[in-house]
MARZA-824932 format. One record per residue: residue in one letter; y, z, x of N, C-alpha, C in turn. Coordinates in steps of 0.02 Angstrom, whole numbers, padded with zeros to 5 digits, always signed. Layout:
BEGIN
AYZXYZXYZX;...
END
This chain:
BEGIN
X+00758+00233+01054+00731+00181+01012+00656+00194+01003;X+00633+00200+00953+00554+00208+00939+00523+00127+00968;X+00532+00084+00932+00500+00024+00944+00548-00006+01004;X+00508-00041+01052+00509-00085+01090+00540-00152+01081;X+00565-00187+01144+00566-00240+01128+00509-00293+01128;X+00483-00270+01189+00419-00321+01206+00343-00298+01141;X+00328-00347+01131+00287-00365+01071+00225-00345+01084;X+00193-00362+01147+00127-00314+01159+00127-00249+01155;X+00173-00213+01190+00199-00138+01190+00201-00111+01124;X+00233-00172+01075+00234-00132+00999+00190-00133+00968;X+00128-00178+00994+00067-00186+00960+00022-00127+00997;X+00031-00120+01058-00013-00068+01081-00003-00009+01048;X+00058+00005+01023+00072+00055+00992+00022+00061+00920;X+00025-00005+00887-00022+00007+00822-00092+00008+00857;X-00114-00007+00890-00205-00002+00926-00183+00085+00935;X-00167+00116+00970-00159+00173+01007-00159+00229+00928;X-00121+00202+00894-00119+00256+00833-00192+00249+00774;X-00209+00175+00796-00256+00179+00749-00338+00215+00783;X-00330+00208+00839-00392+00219+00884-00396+00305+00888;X-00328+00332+00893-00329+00412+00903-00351+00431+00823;X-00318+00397+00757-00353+00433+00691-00419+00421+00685;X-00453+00374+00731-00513+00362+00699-00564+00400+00743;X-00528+00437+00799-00569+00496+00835-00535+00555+00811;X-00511+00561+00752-00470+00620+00734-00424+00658+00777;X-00402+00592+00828-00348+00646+00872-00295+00694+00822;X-00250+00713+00868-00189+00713+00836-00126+00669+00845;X-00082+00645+00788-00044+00604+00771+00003+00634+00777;X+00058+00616+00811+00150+00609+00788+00139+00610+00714;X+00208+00603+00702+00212+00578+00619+00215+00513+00642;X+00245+00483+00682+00260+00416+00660+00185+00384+00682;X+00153+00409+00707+00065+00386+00718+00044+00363+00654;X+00044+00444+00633+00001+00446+00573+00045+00405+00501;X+00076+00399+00526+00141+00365+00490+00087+00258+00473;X+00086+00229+00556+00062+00176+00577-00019+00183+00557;X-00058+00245+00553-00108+00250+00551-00137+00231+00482;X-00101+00282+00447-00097+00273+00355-00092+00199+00324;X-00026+00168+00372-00027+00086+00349-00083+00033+00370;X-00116+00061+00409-00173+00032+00440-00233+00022+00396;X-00234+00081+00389-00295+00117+00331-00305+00083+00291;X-00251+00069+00231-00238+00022+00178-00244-00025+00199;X-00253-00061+00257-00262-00135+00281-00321-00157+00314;X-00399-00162+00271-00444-00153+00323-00449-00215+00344;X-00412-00277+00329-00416-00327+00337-00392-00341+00420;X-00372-00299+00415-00336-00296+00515-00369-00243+00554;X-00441-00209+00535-00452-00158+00579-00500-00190+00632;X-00527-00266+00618-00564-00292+00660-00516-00327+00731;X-00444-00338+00705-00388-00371+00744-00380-00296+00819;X-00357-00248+00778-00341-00199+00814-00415-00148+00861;X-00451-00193+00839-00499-00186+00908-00526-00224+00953;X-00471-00285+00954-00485-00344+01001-00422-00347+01045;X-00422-00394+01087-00377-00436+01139-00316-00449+01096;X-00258-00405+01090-00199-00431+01063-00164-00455+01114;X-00173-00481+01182-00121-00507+01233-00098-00597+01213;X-00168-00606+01161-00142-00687+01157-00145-00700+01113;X-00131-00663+01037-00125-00654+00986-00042-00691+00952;X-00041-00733+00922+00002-00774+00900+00003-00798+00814;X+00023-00778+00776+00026-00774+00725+00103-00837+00681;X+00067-00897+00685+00124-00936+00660+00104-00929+00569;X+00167-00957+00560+00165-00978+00498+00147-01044+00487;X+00187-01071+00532+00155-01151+00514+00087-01156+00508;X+00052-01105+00573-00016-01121+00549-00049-01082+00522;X-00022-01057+00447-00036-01020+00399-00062-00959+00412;X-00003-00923+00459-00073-00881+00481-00005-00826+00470;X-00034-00735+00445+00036-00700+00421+00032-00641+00503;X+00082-00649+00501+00077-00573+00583+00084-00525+00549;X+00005-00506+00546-00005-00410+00529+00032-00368+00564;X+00035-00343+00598+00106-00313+00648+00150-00318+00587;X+00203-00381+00573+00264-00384+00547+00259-00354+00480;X+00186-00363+00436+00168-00361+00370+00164-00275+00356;X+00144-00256+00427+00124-00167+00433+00172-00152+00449;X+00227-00195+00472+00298-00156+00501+00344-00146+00432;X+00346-00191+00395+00375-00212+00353+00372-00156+00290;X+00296-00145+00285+00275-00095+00246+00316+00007+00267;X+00310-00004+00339+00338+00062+00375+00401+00056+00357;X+00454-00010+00353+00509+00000+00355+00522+00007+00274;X+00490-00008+00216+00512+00009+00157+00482+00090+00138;X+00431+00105+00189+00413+00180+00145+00507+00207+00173;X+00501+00214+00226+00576+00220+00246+00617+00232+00206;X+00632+00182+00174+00694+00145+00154+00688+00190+00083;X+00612+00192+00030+00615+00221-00009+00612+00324+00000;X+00606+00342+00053+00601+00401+00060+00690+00437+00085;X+00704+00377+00111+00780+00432+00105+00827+00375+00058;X+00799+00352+00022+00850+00310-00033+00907+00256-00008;X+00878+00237+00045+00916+00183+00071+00896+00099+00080;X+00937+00064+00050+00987+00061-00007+00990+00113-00060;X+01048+00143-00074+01053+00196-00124+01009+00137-00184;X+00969+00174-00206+00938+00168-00276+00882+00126-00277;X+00855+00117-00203+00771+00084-00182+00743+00119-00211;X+00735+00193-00217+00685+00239-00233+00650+00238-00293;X+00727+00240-00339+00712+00201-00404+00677+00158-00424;X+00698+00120-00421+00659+00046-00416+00607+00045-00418;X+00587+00094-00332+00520+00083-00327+00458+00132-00369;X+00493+00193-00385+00461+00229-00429+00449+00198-00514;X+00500+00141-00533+00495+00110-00580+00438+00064-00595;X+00433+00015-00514+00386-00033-00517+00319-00008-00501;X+00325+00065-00494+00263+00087-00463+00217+00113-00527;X+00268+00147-00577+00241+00135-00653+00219+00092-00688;X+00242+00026-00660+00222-00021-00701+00157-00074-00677;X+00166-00047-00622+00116-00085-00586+00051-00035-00569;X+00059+00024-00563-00016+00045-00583-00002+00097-00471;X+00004+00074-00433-00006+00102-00392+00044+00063-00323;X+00065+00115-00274+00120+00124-00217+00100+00038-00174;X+00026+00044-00159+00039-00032-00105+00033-00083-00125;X+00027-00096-00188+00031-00157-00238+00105-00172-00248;X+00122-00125-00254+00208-00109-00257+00242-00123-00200;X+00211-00102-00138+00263-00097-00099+00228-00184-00064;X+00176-00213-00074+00176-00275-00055+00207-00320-00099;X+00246-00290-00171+00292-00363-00214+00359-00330-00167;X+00389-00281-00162+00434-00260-00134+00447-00287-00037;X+00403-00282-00012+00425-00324+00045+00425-00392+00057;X+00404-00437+00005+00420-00497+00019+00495-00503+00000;X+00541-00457-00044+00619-00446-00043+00629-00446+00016;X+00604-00386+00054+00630-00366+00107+00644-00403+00183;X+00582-00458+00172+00575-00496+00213+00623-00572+00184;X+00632-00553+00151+00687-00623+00140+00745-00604+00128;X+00767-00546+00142+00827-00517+00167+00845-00506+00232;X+00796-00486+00271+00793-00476+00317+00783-00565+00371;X+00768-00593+00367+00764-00673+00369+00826-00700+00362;X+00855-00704+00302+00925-00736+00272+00967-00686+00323;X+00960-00623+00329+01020-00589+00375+01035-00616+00449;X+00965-00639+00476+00942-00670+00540+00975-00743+00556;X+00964-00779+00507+00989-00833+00479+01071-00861+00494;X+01096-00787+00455+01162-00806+00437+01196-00757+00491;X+01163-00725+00547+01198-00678+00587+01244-00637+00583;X+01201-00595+00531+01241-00545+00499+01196-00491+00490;X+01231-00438+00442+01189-00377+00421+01165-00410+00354;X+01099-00372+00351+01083-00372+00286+01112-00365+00219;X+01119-00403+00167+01151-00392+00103+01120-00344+00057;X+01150-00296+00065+01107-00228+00035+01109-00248-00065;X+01158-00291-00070+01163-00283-00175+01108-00342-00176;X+01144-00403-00129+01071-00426-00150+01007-00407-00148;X+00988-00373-00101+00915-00345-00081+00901-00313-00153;X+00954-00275-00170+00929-00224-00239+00938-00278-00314;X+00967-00323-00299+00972-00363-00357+00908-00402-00371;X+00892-00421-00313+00779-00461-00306+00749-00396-00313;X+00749-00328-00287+00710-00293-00304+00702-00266-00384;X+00751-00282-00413+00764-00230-00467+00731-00296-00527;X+00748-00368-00488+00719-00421-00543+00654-00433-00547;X+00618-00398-00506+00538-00385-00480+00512-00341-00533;X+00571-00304-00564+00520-00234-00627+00558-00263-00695;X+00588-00341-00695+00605-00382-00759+00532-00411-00790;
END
């Protein structure tokens, strides 16, 4: 299993990958993988150099968990790099034309993902892969 269960552990993991690119260590892929999503997010590079042990991210109190938002992002490059759901790739190469550039894109694309992924949680099940592609595909309507 790459990721952990325990939540600090998976966060240490994003501090650890972002701290080695920014001394130019060397990266895994899946580092440089976490590193890259980081990058694009400078809004969290002040988070990932503080105290994540008491770090709590509700919604109620409007607040979004970077972790989940950066995970979320890792799990659709994913998803679009080996075409799973058959015909994400599409999609996303479609909306990526129309929208001008990949993380503009891939942030209308994971709020699908996250409400698929939610509703699957929900209903204690697997994810509904036609629906997932049926919100994604109404995203480049």
């Amino acid at each position: 299993m790459i990721f952990g269960q325990d939540r600090n552990e998976l966060r240490q993991m994003y501090v650890d990958a972002w701290q080695k690119s920014q001394a130019n260590g060397v990266l895994s892929p899946l580092e440089a993988q976490i590193a890259n999503v980081i990058a694009e997010h400078p809004e969290y590079h002040a988070l990932l150099n503080s105290d994540l042990s008491e770090g709590r991210f509700l919604p109620k109190a409007g607040s979004t968990n970077p972790f989940l938002h950066m995970g979320l992002h890792l799990a659709l490059r994913e998803q679009v790099t080996t075409d799973r759901p058959v015909g994400i790739a599409g999609i996303f190469n479609s909306l990526r034309s129309s929208l001008g550039n990949s993380h503009d894109t891939e942030h209308r694309m994971i709020d699908c993902l996250a409400e698929a992924l939610w509703s699957a949680q929900r209903n204690n099940q697997p994810p509904d892969e036609m629906q997932y592609l049926e919100q994604l595909r109404m995203l480049g309507a």
